[in-house]
N, C-alpha and C positions, 0 to 999 in steps of 0.2 A: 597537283596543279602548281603551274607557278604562273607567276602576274608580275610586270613591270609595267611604268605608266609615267609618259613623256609631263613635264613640269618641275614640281616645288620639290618632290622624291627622287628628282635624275639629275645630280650635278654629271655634270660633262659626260651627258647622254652613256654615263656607265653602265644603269640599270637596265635600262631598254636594250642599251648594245650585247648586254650578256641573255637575255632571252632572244633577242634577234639570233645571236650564236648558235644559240637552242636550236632556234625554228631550222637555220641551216643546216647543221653537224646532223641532225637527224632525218635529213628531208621531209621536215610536218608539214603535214596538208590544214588547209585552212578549212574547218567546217560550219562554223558561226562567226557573227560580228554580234555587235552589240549595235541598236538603231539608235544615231548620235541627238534625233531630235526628239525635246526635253531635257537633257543632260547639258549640253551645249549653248554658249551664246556666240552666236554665228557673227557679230560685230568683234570678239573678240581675237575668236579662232576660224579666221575665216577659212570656207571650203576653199579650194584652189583648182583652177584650170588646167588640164592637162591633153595634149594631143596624144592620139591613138592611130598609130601606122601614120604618123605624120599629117594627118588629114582629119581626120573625129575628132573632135571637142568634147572630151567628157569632164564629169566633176567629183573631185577626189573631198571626201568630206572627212574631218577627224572622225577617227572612227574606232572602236576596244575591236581587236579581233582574237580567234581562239582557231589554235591548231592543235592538231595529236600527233604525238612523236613516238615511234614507238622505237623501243630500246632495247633489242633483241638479246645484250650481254644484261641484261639488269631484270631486276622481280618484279617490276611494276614498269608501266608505258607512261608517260609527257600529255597533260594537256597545258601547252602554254599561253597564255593571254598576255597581248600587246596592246598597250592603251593609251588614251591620252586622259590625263586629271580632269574632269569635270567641273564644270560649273557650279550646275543646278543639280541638287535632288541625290546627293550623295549615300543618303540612305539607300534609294531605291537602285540605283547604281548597285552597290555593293551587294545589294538581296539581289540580281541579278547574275552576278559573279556568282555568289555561291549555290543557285541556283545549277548554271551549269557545270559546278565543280562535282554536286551532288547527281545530276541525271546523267553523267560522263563517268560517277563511280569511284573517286578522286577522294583519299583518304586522307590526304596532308594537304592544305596549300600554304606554298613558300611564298613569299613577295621578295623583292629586291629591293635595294633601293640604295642612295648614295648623296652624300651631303658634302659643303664646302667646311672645311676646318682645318685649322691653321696646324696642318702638319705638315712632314717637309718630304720632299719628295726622294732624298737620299736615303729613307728608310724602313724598314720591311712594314709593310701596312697591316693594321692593326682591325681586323674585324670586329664588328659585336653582331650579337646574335639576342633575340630575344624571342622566346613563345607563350602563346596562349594561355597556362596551364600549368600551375606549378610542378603536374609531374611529368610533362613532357619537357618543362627545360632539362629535371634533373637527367629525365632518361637522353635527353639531344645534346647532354652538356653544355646548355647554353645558360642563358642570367634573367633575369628578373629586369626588366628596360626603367632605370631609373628619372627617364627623361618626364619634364613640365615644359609646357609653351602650344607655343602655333601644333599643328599637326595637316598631311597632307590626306592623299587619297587611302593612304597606307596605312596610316593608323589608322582610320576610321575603316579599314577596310577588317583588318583582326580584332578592333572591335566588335563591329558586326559578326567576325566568327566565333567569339566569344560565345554570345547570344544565342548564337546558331548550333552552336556542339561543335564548332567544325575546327580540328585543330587545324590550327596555323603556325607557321613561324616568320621571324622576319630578319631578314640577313643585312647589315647597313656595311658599304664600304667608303670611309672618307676617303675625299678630295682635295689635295694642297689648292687652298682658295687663290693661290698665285697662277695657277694654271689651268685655269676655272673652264678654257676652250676646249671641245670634245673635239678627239675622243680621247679615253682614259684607258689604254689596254691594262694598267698595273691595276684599275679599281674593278674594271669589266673580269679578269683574268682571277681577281679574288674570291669576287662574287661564286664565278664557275666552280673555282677551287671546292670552297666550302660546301655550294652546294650537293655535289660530286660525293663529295665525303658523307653528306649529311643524311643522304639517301640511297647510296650506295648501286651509283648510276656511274658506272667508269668513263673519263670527258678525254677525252685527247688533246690537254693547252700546249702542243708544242707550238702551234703557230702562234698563240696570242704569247708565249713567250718570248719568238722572235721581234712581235711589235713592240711589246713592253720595253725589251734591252733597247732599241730603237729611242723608242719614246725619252728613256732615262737620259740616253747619252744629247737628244739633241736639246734638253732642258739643260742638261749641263751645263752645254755651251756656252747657252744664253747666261746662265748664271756665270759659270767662270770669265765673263769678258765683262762683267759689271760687279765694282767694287761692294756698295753697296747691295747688290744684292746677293751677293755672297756672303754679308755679312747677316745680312735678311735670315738667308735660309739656314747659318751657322745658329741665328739666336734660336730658331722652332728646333733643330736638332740638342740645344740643350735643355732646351724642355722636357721633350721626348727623354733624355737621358738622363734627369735629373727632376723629374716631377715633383719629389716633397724638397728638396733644398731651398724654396722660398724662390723667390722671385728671380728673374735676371736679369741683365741688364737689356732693354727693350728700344728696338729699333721704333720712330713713331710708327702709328696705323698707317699714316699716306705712304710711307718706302713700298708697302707691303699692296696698295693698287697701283701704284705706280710701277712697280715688278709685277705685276697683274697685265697693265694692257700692255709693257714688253713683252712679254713673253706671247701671248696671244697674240701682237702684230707679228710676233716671229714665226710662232706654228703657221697662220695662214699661208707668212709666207713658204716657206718650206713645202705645205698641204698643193699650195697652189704649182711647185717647180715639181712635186712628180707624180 
């Protein structure tokens, strides 16, 4: 199984977008949803209106949905689940997940998921990975997730598989928080990567490859035509290169939103001319 889930776990809808990927490259059919009420506070996330053949009025409600992909080159077939974070009731949520992870037969479930952090966009993205089980990190080569604080639907989600028996893993792909606007094909496009590899499910990224060199070169732009913010993203590249050398000289916090909603006024605009 794998599980992405729109909120606190999806900077620039990278998570979602790389199971959304899934559901296409494989043509999955949708066979469950998860029923959004009790999980949901409808003043927050509100349903939304949609016309059908231009004339129906129907109502689209947040909603978890669950497809099967099957994978004809690989050992194992796709149940992927598409969701949105919850409200209310995240236990019971989760024991629902793994519910139909378990009566669908599903021996692994992956999560995705993607956060803002102050890395820079000129440089090769730096995955973590973390599972269940100490000996399914060692066997998946992944680490031991050293992280304290908030947690979203994700964590609490491999929690629950803890409990459950049900190994999990969880694949995190940062975000330069300067270009926080989705989409992220270079976070989406990693995401796939490793999991591809992780499971030994052969992915075809040549296209989100073509979006990413895309993506890179028109962040550039916006960078190299602002002083400042080239020097913004010079400081996060010595970071990245020099991590125990102590400290460096530090642009303040504000360059760093303020190269945040340029750049974002700029993707829209772009998004919007083609």
């Amino acid at each position: 199984m794998v599980a992405a889930f729109e909120g606190w776990n999806d900077a620039a809808d990278s998570a979602t977008d790389a199971a959304t990927w899934l559901v296409g490259a494989f043509g999955a059919h949708r066979f469950a949803n998860v029923e959004p009420e009790g999980f949901f506070d409808f003043q927050s996330r509100r349903p939304e209106v949609e016309l059908v053949d231009g004339v129906t009025r129907d109502i689209r409600w947040p909603s978890t949905e669950c497809f099967t992909a099957y994978a004809p080159t690989a050992e194992r077939d796709l149940v992927v689940v598409i969701g949105v974070e919850p409200h209310y009731r995240w236990r019971d949520f989760c024991a629902t997940v793994i519910h139909v992870a378990r009566e669908t037969g599903c021996e692994l479930l992956v999560t995705f998921g993607a956060l803002l952090a102050d890395v820079p966009h000129t440089r090769p993205l730096q995955l973590v990975g973390s599972a269940s089980d100490p000996e399914l990190v060692t066997r998946l080569g992944l680490e031991h997730s050293q992280y304290e604080g908030p947690t979203g639907i994700v964590g609490v989600l491999h929690h629950e598989c803890r409990g459950a028996a049900m190994p999990s893993v969880s694949l995190w792909a940062p975000v330069p928080h300067y270009v926080a606007a989705p989409p992220d094909p270079v976070a989406t496009r990693a995401l796939l990567d490793r999991f591809g590899s992780l499971v030994g499910v052969p992915l075809d990224l040549h296209g989100l490859d073509h979006q990413a060199e895309e993506w890179r070169r028109r962040v550039d732009e916006v960078v190299a035509a602002d002083a400042d913010a080239a020097a913004y993203v010079r400081d996060l590249e010595l970071r990245v290169e020099a991590p125990d050398d102590g400290p460096s000289e530090r642009l303040e916090p504000a360059s760093g939103d303020e190269l945040a909603d340029e750049l974002e006024r700029y993707l829209r605009e772009q998004r919007g001319e083609s």
